[in-house]
C-alpha positions as CSV (number, residue, x, y, z in Angstrom):
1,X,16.7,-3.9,13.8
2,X,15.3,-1.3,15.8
3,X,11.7,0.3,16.3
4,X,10.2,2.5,13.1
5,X,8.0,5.3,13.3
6,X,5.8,4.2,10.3
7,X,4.5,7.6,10.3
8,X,7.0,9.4,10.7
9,X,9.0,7.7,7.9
10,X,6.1,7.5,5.7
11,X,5.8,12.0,5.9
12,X,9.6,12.1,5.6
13,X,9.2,10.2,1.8
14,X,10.3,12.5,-0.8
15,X,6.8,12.4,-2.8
16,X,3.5,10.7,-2.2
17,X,3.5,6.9,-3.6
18,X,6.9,6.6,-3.7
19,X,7.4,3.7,-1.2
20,X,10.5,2.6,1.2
21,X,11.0,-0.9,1.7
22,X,11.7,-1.3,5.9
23,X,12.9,-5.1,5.5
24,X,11.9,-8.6,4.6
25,X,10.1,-11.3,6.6
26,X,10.8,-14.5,4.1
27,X,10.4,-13.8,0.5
28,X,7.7,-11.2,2.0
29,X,9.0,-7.4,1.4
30,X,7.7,-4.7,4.1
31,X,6.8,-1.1,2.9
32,X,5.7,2.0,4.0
33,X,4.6,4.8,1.4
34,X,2.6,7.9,2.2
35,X,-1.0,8.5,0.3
36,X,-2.1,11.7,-1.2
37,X,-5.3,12.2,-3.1
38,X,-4.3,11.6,-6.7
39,X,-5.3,8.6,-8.5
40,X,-2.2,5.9,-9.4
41,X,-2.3,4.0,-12.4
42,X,-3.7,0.1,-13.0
43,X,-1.1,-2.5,-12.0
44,X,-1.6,-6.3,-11.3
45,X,1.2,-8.6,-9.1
46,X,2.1,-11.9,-9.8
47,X,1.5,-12.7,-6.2
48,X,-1.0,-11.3,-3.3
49,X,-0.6,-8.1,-2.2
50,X,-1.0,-7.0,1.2
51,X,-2.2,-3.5,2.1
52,X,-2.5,-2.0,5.7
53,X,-3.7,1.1,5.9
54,X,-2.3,3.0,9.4
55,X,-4.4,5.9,9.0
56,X,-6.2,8.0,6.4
57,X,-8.1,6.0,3.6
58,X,-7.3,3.9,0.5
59,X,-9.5,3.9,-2.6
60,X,-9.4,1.3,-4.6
61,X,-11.1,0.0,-7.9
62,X,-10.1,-4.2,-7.8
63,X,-11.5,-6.1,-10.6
64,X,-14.0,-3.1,-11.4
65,X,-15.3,-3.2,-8.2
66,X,-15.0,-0.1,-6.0
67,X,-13.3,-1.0,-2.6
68,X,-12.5,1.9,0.6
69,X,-9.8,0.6,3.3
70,X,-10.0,2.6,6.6
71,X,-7.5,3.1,9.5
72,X,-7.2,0.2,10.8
73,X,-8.3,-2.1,7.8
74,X,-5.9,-4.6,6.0
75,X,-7.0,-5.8,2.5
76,X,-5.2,-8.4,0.3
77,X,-4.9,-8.1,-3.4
78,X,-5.2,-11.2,-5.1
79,X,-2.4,-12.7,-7.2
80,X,-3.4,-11.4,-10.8
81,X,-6.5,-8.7,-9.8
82,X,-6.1,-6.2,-11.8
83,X,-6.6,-2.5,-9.5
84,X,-5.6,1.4,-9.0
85,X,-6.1,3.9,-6.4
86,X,-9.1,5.9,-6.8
87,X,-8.7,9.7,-6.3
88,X,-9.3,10.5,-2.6
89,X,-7.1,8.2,-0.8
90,X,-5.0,9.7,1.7
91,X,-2.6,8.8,4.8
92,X,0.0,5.8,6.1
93,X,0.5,2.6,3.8
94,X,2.0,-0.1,4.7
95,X,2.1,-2.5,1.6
96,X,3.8,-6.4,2.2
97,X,4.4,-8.3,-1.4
98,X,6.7,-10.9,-2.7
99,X,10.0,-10.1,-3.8
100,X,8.4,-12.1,-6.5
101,X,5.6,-10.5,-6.9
């Protein structure tokens, strides 16, 4: 495999929170999706969910509980927590799941 330009890749995406999965590292699938300000809907994963954010901001609401990810930041989802993106998030996402999940 060779070098990705998360960025890049991420801004060349069709529409905002649609994701494309990059590869796999064990049962672990890698993605990259770009943000834009609109809210997404409640979801909950069977497993933990990994979320990097490269640069921008997530908002999220996990468990009722407001939570803001910054450049930089990487927060894990617990297996079952139910959360959604607040309005306001923007940038680079790079989310790593289980094919299970």
């Amino acid at each position: 495999m060779t070098a990705v330009d998360l960025r890049a890749t991420a801004a060349g995406l069709p529409q905002a929170w649609s994701s494309r999965a990059l590869g796999r590292v064990g049962a672990t699938s890698v993605k990259v999706l770009r943000m834009d300000e609109l809210p997404v809907q409640e979801e909950s994963h069977a497993t933990d969910e990994a979320l990097l954010v490269l640069d921008g901001r997530l908002e999220l609401e996990v468990g009722g509980t407001p939570v803001s990810v910054r450049a930089g930041e990487l927060y894990v989802v617990p297996a079952g927590a139910a959360h959604t993106v607040r309005p306001g998030s923007h940038g680079t996402l790079v989310i790593m799941e289980s094919a299970d999940g």
